[in-house]
Wavefront OBJ file of the C-alpha trace (Angstrom):
o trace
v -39.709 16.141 0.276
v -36.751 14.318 2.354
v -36.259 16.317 5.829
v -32.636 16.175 6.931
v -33.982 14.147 10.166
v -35.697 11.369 7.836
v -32.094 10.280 6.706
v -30.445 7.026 7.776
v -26.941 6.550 8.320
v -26.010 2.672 7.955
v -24.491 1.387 11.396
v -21.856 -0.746 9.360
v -20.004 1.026 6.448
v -20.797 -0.635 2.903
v -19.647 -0.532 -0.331
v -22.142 2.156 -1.941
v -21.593 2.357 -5.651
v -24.300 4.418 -7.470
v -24.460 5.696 -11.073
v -26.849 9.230 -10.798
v -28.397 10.354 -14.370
v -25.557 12.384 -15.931
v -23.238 9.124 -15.617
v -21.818 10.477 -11.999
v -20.282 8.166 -9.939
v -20.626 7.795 -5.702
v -18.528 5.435 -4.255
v -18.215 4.457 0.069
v -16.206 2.152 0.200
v -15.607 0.178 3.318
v -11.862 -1.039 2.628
v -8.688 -0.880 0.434
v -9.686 -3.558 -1.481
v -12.810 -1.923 -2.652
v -10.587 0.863 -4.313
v -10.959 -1.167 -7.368
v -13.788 0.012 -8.189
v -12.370 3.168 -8.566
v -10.427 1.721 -11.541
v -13.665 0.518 -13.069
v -15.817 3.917 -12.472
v -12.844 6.057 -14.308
v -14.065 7.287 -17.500
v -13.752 10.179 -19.681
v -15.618 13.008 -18.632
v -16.837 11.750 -15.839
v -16.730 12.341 -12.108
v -16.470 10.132 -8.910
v -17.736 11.774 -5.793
v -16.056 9.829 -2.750
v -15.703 9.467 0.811
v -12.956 7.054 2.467
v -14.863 6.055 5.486
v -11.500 6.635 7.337
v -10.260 2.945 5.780
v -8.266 4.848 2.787
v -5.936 7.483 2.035
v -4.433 10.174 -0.643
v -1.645 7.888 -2.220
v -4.154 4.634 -2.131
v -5.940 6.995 -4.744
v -3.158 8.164 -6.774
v -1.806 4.310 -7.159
v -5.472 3.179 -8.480
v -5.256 6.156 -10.716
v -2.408 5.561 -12.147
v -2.822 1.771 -12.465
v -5.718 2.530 -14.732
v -3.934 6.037 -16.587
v -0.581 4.462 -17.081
v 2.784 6.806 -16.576
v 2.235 9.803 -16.223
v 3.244 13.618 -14.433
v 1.890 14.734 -11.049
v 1.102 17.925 -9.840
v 0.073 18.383 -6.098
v -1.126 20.692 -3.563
v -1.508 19.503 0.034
v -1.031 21.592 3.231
v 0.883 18.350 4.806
v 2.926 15.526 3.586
v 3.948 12.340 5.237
v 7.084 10.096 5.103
v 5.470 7.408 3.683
v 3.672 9.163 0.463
v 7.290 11.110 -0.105
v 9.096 7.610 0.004
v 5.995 6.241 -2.202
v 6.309 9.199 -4.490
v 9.824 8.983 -4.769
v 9.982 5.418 -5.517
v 7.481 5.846 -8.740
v 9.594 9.258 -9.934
v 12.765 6.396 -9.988
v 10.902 3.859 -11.615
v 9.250 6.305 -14.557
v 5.622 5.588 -13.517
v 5.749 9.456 -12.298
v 7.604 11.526 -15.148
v 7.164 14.775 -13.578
v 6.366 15.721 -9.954
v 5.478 19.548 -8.295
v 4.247 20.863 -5.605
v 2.220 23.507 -3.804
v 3.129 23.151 0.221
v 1.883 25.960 3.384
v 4.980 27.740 4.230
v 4.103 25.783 8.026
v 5.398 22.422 6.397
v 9.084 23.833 7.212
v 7.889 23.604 10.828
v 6.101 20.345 11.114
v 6.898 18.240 8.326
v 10.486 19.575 7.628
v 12.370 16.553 6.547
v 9.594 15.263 4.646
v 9.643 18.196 2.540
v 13.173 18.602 2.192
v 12.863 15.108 0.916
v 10.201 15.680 -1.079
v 12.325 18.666 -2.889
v 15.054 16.588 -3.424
v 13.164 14.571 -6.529
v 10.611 17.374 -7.169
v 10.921 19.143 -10.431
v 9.577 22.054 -8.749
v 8.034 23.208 -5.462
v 6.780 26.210 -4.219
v 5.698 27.133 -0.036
v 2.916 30.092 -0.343
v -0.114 30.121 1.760
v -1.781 27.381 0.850
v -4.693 25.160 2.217
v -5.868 23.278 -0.776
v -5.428 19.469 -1.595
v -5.615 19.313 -5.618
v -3.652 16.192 -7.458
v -3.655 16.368 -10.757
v -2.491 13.075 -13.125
v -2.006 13.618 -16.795
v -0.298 12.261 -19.497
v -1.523 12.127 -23.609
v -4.914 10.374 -23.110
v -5.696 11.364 -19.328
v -6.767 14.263 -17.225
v -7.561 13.244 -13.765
v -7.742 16.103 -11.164
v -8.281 14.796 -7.672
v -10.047 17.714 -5.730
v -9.973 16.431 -1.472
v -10.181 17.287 1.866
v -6.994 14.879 2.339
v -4.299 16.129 2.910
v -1.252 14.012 1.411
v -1.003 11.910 4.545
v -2.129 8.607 6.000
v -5.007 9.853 7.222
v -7.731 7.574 9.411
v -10.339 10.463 9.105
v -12.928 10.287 6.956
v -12.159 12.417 3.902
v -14.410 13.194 1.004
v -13.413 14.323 -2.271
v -14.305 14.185 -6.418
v -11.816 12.726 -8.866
v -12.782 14.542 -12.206
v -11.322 13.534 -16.003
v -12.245 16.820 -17.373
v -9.378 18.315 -19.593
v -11.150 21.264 -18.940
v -10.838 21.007 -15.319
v -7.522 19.757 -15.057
v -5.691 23.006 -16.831
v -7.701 25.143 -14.657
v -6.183 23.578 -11.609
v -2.767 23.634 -13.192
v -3.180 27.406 -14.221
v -3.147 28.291 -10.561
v -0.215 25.996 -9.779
v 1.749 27.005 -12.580
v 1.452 30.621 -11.811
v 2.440 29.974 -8.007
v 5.187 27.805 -9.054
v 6.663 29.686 -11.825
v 5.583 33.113 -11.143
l 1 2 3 4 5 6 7 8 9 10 11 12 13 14 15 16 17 18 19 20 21 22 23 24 25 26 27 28 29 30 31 32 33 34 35 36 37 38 39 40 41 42 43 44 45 46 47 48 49 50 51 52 53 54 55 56 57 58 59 60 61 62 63 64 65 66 67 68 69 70 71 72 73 74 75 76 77 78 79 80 81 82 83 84 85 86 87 88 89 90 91 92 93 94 95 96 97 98 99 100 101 102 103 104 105 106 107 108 109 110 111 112 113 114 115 116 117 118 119 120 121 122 123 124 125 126 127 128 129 130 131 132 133 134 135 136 137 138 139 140 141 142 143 144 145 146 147 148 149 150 151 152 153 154 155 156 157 158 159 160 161 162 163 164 165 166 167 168 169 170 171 172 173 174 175 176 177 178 179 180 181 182 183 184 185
């Protein structure tokens, strides 16, 4: 048996890729430039558990996803947003890469991130403020079902962050479900 005080924690973040027995993927990754791998490690039905060592963030994720899924429609919850992923965002909506964007925001965005959102709105397809603390991206389009399930919060974050990115049909609808029903009523 492993006791909790037996455990080692590296002094210098590594790369850590590591395949368990029901094809599982856990990824530390020490830079941006490792996010590649994340493009490799995406496969049907299969999950990557991550953490970002502080050295990347929520749209670094979403690009590599996408560069792997192709266009595709975005759904996302996040309790925050930042300039930068709304200009980001915005910039794939124009360019078709993202066919469909919505959103699930706290009500408190209005207070602290108020032009972002009102930005954000502005190429949305639809948004909805409710009381909301969860950070869910889903990417889908014909062939892909990626669900991004995170502590992040769509930011530029320098925390460490941990979070699974799941192609599960199964798990994706369940996630939009929710959404839908806060969106749409």
């Amino acid at each position: 048996m492993i006791k909790f005080d037996d455990l080692k924690i590296d002094e210098e973040p590594s790369n850590t890729i590591v395949n368990d027995s029901v094809g599982d993927v856990v990824l530390s990754l020490k830079n941006k430039e490792s996010l590649k791998c994340i493009s490799v490690a995406l496969q049907k039905n299969k999950n990557i558990h991550f953490n970002t060592l502080g050295y990347w963030n929520f749209i670094d994720v979403v690009k590599v996803v996408i560069s792997v899924i192709g266009p595709c429609s975005l759904y996302l919850s996040s309790w925050s947003i930042s300039n930068n992923v709304v200009m980001q965002l915005s910039s794939m909506k124009q360019s078709g890469i993202l066919k469909e964007i919505n959103g699930v925001f706290d009500f408190r965005i209005t207070a602290h991130k108020s032009n972002e959102y009102t930005l954000f709105k502005s190429f949305a397809n639809n948004t909805i403020l409710t009381h909301n603390h969860s950070k869910v991206t889903l990417l889908y389009n014909d062939n892909w079902f990626v669900t991004i399930n995170s502590s992040a919060n769509a930011t530029e974050n320098p925390r460490n962050e941990c979070g699974v990115i799941s192609e599960s049909e199964t798990v994706l609808k369940h996630h939009k479900n929710w959404m839908d029903k806060l969106i749409y009523g």
